[in-house]
Backbone bond lengths (Angstrom), bond angles and torsions (degrees), N, CA, C in turn:
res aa  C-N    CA-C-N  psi(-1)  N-CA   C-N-CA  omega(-1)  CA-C   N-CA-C  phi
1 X - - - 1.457 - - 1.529 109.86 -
2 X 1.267 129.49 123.83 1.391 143.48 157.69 1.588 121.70 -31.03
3 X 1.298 128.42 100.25 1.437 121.36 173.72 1.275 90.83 -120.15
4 X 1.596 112.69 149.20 1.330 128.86 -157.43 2.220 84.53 -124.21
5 X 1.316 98.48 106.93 1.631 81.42 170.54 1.609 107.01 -93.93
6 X 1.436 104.97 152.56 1.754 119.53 175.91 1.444 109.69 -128.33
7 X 1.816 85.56 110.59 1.593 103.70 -172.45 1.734 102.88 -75.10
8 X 1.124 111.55 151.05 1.570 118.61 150.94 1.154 148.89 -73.27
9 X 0.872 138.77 -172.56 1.728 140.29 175.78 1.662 107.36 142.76
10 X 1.469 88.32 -84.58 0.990 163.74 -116.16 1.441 100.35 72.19
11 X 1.166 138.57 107.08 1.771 131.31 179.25 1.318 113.18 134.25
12 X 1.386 110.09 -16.60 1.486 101.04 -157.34 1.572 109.01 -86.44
13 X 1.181 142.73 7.61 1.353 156.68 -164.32 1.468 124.72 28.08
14 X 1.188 144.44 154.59 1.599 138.42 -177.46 1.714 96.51 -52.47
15 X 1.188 86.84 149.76 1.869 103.13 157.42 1.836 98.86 -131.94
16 X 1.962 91.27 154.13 1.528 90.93 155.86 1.525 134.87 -68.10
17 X 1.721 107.96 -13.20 1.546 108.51 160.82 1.511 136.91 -60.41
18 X 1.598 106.90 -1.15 1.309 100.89 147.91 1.443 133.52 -77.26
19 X 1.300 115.82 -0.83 1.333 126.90 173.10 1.981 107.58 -55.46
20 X 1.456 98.66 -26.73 1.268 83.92 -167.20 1.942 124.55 -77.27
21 X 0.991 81.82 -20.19 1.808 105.17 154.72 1.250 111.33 -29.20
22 X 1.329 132.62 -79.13 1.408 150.27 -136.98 1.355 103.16 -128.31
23 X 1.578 111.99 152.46 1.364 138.09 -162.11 1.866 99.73 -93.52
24 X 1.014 132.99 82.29 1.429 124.35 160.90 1.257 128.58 22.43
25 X 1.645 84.64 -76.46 1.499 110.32 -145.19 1.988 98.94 -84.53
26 X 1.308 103.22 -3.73 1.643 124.08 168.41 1.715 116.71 -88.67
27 X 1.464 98.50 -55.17 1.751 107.34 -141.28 1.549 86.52 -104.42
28 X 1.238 113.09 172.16 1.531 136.40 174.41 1.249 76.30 -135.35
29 X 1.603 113.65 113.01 1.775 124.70 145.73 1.214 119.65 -88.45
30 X 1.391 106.81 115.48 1.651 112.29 -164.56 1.860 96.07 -102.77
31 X 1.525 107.52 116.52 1.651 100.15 176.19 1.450 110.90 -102.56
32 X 1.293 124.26 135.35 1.653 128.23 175.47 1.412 105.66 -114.98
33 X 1.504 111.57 129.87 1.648 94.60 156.09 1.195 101.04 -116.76
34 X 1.906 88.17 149.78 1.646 89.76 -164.13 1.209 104.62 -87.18
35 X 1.449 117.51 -172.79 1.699 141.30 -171.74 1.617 104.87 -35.22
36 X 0.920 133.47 118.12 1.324 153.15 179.08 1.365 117.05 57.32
37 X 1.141 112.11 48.99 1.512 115.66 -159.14 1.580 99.38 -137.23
38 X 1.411 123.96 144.04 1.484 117.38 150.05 1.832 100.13 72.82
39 X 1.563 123.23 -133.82 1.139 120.88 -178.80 1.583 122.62 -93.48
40 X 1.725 93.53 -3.33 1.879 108.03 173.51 1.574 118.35 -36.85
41 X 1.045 113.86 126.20 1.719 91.27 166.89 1.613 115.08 -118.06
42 X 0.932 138.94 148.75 1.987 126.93 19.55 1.740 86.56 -92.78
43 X 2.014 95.34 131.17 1.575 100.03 168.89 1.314 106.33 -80.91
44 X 1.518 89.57 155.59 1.377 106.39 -158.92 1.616 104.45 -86.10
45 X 1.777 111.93 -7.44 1.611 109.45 157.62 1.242 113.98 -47.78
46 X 1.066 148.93 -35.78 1.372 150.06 -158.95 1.776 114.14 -103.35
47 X 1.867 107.97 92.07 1.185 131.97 -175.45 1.677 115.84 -33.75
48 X 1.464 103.79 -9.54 1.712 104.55 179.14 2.178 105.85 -100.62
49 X 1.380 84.19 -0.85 1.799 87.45 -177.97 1.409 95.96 -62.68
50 X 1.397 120.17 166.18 1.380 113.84 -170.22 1.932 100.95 -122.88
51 X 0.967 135.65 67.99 1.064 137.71 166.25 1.829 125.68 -3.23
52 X 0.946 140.78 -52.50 1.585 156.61 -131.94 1.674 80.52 -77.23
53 X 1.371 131.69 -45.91 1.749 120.46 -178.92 1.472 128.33 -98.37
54 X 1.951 89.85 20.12 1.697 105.61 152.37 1.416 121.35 -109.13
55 X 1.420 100.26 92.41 1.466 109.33 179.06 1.716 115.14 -125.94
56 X 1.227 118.18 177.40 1.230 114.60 172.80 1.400 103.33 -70.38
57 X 1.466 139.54 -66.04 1.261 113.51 177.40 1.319 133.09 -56.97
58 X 1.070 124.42 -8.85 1.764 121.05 157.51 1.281 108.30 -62.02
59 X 1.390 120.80 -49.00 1.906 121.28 -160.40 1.515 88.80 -85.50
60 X 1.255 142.12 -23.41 1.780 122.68 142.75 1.054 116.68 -46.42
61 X 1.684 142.94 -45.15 1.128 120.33 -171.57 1.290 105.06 -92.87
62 X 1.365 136.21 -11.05 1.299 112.66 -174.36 1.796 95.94 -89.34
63 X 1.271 129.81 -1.44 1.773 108.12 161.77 1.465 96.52 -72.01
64 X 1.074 108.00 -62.44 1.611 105.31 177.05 1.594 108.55 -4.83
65 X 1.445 99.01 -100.79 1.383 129.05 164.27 1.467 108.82 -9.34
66 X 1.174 131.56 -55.27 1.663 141.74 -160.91 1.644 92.78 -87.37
67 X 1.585 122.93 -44.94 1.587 111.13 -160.91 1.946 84.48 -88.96
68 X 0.942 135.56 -11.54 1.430 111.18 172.16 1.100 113.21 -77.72
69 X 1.687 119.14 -31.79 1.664 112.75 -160.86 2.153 95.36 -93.93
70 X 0.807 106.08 -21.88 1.460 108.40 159.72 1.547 136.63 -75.91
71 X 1.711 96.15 3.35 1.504 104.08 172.00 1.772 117.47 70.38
72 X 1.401 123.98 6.80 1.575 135.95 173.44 1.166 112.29 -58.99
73 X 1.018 120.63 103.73 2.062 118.08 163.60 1.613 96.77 -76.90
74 X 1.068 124.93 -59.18 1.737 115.69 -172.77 1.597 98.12 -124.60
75 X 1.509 108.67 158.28 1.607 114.13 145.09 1.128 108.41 -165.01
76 X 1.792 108.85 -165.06 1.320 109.83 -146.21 1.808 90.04 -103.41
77 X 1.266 115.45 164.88 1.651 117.45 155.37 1.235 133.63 -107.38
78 X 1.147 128.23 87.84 1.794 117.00 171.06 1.419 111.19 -93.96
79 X 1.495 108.19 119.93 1.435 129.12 178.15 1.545 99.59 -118.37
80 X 1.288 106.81 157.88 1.476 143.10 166.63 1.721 152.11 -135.56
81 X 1.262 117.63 79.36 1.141 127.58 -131.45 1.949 128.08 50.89
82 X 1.308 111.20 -115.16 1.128 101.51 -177.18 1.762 111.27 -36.65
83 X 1.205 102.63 -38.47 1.365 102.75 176.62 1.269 151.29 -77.10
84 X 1.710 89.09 9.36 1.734 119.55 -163.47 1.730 79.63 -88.13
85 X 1.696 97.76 -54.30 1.612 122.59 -167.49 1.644 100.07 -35.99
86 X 1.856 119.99 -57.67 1.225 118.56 -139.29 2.038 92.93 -96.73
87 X 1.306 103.38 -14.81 1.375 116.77 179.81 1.937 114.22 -68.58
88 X 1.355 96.44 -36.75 1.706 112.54 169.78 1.777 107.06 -76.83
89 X 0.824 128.84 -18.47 1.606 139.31 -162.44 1.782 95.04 -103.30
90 X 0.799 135.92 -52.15 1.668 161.51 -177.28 1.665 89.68 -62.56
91 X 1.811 120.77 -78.07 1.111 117.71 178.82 1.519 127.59 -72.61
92 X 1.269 120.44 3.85 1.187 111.52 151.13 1.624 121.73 -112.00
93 X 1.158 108.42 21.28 1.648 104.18 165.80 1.554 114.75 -109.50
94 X 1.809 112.07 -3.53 1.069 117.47 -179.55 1.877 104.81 -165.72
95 X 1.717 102.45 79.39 1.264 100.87 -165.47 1.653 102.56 -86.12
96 X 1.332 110.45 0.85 1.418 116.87 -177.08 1.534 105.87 -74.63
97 X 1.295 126.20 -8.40 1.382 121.93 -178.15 1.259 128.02 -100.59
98 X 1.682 106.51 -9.97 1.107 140.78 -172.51 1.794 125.94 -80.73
99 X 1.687 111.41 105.55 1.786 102.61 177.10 1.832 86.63 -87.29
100 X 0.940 152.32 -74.45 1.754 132.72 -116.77 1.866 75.90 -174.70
101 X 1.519 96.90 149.97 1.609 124.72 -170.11 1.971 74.19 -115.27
102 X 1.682 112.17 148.44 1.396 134.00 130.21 1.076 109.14 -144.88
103 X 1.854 92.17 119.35 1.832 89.50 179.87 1.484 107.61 -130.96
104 X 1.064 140.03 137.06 1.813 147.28 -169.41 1.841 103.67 -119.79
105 X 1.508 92.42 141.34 1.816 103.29 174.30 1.336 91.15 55.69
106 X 1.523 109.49 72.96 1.719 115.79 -178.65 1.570 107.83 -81.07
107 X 1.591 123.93 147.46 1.043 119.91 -170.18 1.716 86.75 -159.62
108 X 1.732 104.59 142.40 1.707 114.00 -174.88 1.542 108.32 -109.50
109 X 1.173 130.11 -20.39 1.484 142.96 139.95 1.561 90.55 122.14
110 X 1.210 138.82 30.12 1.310 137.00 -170.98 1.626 120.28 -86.00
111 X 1.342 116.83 172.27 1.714 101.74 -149.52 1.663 89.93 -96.08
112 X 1.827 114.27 -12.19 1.882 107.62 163.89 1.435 95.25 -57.81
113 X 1.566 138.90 -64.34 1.183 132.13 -147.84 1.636 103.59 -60.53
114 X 1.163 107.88 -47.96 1.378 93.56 -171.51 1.260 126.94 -97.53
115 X 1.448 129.77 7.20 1.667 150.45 142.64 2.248 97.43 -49.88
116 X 1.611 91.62 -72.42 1.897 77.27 161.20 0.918 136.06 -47.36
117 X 1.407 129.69 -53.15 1.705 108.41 178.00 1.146 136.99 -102.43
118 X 1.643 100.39 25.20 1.749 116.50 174.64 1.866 99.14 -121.73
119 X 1.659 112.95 -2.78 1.695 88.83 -171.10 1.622 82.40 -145.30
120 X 1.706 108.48 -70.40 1.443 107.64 -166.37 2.043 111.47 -51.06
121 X 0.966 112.39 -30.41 1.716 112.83 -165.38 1.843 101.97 -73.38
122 X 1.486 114.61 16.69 1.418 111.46 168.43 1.369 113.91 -63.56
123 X 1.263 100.71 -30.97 1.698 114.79 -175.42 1.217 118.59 -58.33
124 X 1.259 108.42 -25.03 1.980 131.75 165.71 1.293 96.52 -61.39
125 X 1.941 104.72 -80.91 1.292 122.45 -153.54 1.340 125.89 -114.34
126 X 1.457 95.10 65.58 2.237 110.90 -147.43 1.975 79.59 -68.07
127 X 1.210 129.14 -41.72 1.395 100.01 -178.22 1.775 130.64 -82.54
128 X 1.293 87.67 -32.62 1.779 96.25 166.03 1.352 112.03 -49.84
129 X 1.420 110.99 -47.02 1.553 109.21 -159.35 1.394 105.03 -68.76
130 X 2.040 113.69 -37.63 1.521 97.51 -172.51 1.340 120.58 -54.77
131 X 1.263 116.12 -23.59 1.503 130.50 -156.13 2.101 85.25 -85.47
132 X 0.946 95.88 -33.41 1.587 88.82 -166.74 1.668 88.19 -84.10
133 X 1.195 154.65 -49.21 1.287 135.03 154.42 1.217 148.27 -14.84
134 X 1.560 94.73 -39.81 1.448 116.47 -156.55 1.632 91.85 -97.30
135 X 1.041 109.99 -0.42 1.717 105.84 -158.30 2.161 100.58 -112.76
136 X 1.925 75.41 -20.06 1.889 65.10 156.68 1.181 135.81 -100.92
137 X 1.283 116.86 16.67 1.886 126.61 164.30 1.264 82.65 106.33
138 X 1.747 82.81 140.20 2.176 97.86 156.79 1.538 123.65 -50.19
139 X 1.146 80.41 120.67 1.485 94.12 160.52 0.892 106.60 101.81
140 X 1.642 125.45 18.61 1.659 126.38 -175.63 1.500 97.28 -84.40
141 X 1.784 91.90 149.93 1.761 98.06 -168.54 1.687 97.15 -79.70
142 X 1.272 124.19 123.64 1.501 110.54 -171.28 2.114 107.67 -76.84
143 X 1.297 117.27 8.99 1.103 113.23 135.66 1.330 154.96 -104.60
144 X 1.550 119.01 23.95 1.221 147.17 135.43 1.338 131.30 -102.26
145 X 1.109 120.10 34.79 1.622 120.76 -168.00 1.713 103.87 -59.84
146 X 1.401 111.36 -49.14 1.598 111.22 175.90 1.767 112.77 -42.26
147 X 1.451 138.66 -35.87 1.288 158.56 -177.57 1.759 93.01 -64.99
148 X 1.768 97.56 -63.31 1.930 97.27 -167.44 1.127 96.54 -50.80
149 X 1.673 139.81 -65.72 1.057 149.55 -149.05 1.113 133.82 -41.74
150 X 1.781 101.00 -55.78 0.936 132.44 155.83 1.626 126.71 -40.01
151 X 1.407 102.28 -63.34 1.416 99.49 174.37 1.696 119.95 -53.43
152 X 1.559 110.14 -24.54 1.223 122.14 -162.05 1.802 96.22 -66.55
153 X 1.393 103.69 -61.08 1.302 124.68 167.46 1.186 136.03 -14.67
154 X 1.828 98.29 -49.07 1.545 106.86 178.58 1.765 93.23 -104.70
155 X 0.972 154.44 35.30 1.948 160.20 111.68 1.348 105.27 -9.21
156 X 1.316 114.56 90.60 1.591 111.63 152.39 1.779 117.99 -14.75
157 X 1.037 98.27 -63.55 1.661 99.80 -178.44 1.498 117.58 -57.58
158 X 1.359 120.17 134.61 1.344 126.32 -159.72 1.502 105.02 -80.60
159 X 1.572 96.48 -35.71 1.841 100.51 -169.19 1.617 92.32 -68.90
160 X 1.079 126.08 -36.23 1.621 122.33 -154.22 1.564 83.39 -74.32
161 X 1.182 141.67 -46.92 1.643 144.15 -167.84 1.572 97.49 -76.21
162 X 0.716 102.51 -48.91 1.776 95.45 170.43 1.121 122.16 -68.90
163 X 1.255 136.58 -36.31 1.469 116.83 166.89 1.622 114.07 -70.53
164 X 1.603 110.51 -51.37 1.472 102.05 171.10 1.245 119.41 -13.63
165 X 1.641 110.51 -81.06 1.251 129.47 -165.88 1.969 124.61 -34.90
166 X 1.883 89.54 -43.92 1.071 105.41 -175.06 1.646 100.49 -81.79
167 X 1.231 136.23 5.76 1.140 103.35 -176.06 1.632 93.34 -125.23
168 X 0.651 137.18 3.19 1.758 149.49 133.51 1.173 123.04 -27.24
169 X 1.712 104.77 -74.08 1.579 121.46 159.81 1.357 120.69 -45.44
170 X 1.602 108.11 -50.37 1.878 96.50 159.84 0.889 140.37 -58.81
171 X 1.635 115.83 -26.36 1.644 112.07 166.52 1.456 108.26 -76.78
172 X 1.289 125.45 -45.07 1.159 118.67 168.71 2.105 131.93 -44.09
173 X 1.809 88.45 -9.74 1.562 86.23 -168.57 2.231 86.74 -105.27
174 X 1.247 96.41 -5.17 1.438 95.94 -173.87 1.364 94.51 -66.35
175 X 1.320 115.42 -82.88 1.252 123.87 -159.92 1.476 124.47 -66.78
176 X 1.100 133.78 2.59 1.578 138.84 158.71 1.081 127.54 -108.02
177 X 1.362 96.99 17.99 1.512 108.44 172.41 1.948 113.37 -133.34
178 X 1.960 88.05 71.54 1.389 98.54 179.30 1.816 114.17 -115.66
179 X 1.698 94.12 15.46 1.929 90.58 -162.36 1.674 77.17 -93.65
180 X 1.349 129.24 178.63 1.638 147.94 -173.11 1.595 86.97 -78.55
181 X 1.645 141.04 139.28 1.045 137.92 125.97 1.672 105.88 107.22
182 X 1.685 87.87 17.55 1.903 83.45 -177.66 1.481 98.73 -78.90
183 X 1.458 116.96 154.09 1.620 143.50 151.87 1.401 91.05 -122.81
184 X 1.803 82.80 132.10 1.698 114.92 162.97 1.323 115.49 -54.80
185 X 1.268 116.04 144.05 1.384 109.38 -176.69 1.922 113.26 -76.35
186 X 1.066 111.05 130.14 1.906 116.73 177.85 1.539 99.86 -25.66
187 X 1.132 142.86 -45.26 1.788 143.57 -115.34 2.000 56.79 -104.04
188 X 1.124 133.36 -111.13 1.031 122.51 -170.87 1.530 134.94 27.83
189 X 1.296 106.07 -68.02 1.961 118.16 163.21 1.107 120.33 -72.37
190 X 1.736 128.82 12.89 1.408 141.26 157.13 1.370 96.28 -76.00
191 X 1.513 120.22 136.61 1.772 145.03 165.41 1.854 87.36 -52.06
192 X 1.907 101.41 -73.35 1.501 109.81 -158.29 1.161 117.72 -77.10
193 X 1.065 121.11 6.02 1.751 117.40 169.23 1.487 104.09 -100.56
194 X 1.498 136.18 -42.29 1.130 125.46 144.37 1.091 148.67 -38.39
195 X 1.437 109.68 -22.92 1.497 111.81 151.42 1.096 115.52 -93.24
196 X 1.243 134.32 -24.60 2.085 118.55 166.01 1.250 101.80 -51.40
197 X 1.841 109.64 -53.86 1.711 109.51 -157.01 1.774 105.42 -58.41
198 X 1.490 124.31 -37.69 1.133 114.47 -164.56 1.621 125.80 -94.28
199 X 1.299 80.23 -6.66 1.952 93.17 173.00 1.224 87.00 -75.55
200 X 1.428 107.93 -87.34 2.140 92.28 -169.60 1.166 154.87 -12.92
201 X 1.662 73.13 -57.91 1.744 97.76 168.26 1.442 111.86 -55.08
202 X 0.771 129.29 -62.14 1.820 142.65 -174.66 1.839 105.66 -77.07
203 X 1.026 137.24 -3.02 1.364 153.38 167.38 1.541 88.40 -90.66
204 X 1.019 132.60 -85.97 1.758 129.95 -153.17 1.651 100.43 -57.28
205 X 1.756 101.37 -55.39 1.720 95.61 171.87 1.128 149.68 -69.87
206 X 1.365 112.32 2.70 1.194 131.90 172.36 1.594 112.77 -81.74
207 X 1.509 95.94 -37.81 1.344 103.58 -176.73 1.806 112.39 -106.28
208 X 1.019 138.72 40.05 1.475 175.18 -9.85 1.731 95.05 -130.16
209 X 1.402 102.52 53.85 1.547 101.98 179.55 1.882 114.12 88.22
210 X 0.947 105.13 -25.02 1.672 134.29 170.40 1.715 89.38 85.50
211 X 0.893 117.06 48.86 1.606 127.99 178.57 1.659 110.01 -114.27
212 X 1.539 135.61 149.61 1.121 138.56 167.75 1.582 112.65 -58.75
213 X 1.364 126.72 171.25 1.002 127.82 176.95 2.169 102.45 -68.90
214 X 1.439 102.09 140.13 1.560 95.30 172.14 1.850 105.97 58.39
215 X 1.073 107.27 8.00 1.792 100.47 -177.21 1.741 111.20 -39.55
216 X 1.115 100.41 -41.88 1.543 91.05 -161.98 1.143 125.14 -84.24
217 X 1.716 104.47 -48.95 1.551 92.18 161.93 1.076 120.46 -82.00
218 X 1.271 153.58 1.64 1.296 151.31 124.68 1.936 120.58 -11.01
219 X 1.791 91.27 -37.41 1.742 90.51 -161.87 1.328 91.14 -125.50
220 X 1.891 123.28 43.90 1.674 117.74 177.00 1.427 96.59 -75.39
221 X 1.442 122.04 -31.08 1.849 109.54 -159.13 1.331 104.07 -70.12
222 X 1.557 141.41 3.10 1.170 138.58 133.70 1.236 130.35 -39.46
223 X 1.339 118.45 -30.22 1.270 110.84 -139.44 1.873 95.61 -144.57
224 X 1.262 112.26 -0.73 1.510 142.09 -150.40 1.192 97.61 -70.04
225 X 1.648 131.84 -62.47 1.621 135.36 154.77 1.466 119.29 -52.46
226 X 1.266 127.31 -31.08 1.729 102.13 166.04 1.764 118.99 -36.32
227 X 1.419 105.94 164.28 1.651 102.41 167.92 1.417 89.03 -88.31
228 X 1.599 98.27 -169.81 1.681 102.87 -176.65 1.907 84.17 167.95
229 X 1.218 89.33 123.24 1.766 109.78 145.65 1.688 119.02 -111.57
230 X 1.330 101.56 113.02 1.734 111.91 164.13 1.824 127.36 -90.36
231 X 0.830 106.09 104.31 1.780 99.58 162.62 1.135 121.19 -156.50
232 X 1.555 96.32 155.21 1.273 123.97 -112.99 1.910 88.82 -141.81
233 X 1.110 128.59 135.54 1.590 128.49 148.13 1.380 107.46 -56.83
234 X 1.388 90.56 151.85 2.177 100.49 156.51 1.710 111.82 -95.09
235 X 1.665 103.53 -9.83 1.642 99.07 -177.40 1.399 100.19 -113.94
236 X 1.371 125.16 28.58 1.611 134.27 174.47 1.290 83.07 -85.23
237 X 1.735 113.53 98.14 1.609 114.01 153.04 1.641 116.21 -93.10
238 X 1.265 97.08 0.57 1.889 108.67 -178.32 1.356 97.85 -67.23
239 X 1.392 126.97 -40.96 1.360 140.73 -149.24 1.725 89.98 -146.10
240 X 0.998 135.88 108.44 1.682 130.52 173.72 1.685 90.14 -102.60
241 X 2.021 79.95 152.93 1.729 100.60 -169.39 1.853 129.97 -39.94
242 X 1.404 78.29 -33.90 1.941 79.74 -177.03 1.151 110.14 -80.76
243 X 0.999 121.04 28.03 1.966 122.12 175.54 1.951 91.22 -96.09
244 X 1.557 104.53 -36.11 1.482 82.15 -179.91 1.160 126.97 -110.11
245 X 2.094 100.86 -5.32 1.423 95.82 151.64 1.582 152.37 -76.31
246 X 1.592 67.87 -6.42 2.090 82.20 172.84 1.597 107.57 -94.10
247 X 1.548 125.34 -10.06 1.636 131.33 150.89 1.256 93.92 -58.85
248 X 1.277 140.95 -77.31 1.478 139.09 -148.50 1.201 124.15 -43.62
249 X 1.791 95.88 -43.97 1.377 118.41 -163.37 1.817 113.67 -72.27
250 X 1.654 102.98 -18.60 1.197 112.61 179.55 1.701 131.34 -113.24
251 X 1.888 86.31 11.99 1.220 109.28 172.40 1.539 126.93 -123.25
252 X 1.207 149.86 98.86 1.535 138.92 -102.45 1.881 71.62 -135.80
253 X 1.040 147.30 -14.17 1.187 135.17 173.60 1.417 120.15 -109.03
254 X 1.420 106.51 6.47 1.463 98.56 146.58 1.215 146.20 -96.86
255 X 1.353 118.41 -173.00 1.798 108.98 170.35 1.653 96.52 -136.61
256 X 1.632 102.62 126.27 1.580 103.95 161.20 1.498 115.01 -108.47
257 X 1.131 101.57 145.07 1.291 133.11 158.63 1.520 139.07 -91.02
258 X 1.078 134.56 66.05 1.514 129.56 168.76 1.467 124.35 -42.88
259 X 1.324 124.82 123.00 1.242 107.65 -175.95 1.562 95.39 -120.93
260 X 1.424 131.64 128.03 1.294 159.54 -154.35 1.533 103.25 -64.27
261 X 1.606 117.95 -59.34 1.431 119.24 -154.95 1.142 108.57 -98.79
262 X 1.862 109.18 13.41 1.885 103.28 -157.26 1.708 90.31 -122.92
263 X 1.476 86.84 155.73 1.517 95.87 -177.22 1.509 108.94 -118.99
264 X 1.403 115.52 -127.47 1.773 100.76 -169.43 1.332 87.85 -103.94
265 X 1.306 138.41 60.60 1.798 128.51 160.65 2.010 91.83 -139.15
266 X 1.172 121.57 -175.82 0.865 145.49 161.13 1.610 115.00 -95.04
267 X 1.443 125.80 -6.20 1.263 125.33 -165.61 1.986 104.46 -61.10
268 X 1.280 107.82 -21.27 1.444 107.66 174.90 1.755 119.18 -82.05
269 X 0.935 100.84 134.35 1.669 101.80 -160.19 1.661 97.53 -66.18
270 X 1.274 125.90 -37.31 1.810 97.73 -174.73 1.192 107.17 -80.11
271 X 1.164 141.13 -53.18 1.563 130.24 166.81 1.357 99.65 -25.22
272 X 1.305 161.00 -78.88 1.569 152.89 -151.85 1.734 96.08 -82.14
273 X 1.211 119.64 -23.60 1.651 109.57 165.12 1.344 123.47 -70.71
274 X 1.365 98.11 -16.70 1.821 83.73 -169.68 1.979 102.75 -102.38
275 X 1.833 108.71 -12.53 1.174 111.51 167.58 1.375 113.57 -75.62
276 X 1.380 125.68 -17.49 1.616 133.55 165.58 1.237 107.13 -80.53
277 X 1.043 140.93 8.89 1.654 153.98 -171.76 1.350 123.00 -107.36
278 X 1.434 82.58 -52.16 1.398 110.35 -173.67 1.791 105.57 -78.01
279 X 1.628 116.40 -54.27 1.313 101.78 165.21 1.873 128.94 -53.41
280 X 1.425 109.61 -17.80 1.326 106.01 -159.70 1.539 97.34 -79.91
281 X 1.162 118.25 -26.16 1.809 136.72 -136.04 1.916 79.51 -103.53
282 X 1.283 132.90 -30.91 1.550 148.99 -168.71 1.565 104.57 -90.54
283 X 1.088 111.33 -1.87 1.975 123.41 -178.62 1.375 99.13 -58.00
284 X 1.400 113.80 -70.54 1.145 124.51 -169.98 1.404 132.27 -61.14
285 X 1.508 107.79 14.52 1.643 109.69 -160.54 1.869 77.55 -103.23
């Protein structure tokens, strides 16, 4: 059976460690990286890439695009954060393609979510954040920092794109790293993956995911009869719990799961147990 995994970032590109999800000798794991991401080309590290036909409705049509030229009548979705986000957007513009949603470190792409973890979450990290402020030039409105960033991003000057980048990735390594015993992931201390990951990132959020206000849960009764397993950390402050309990609440065919000790990675073993659970228990669809 066909499972389509949806990496996050916006930037972060497929890995073969989603293999560990799914049973082989069952699933066809289909990996995409999306539009300037991973092995896509033109990466979107490179300030002359032209952004305007990386949007959420493009990375809908290119699954589109991929499950037609691959011959798919249905498959499955495993998303992960951003990718939980772009995996709900995908299945409700085409729930006819759809066997079973698993999505982890759930996120709805909304302009509260990302006002929190680019302005409001100082209250966490009142010193991280100044430093992450301060690093987007005077006079940045500290409720658009994704906008400053961005612009910073696309700067002819390499040093000015290089520090950006890197100081993005540090806020980004601040705040998802609240479970006991996290290490940052290596891809992190790469120059060029930090600049794919942080252009994107700050490209989609600037522009609020390129989604309507409330789009998603707005458009669950689409998508309301699919199955679907959600889980979610209780120390995911990147993404806090009611992002997927207010999904849940508007989705009557799923089942969530909170898992207590896990934050926004999978590095905690029941969070990645119950997404190995969740695919095994999805065999039969």
């Amino acid at each position: 059976m066909p499972v389509l995994a949806v990496h996050g970032g916006p930037g972060s590109g497929a890995s073969p460690t989603w293999s560990r999800f799914t049973d082989p000798d069952h699933y066809r794991l289909i990996l995409l990286d999306q539009r300037g991401s991973g092995h896509s080309t033109p990466d979107a590290g490179d300030p002359t890439t032209d952004l305007s036909t990386n949007t959420t409705p493009h990375l809908i049509e290119d699954f589109e695009a991929l499950r037609t030229h691959l011959r798919i009548d249905r498959w499955h979705l495993l998303g992960a954060s951003w990718g939980s986000c772009l995996a709900l957007a995908y299945a409700q513009a085409h729930p006819e393609t759809i066997r079973s949603l698993v999505l982890f470190a759930i996120t709805t792409g909304t302009r509260a979510e990302i006002t929190w973890i680019t302005h409001t979450m100082r209250r966490v990290f009142p010193h991280q954040w100044e430093r992450f402020h301060a690093a987007a030039g005077p006079g940045a409105d500290p409720g658009a920092l994704p906008a400053a960033y961005a612009r910073l991003l696309a700067d002819p000057d390499p040093k000015v794109r290089f520090d950006a980048a890197r100081a993005w990735c540090d806020w980004e390594d601040t705040h998802v790293a609240t479970a006991p015993g996290h290490t940052p992931h290596p891809r992190f201390s790469e120059p060029a993956f930090r600049a794919t990951f942080a252009r994107l990132v700050t490209h989609y959020w600037a522009n609020d995911c390129f989604l309507a206000p409330d789009q998603l849960l707005e458009g669950m009764e689409r998508i309301a009869h699919l199955p679907a397993v959600l889980a979610h950390g209780r120390l995911d402050i990147s993404g806090p719990c009611d992002i997927a309990h207010d999904l849940a609440a508007r989705w009557p065919s799923a089942r969530l799961h909170i898992v207590e000790e896990a934050a926004h990675t999978t590095n905690v073993q029941g969070l990645g147990q119950i997404v190995t659970q969740a695919m095994d228990h999805f065999r039969t669809l």
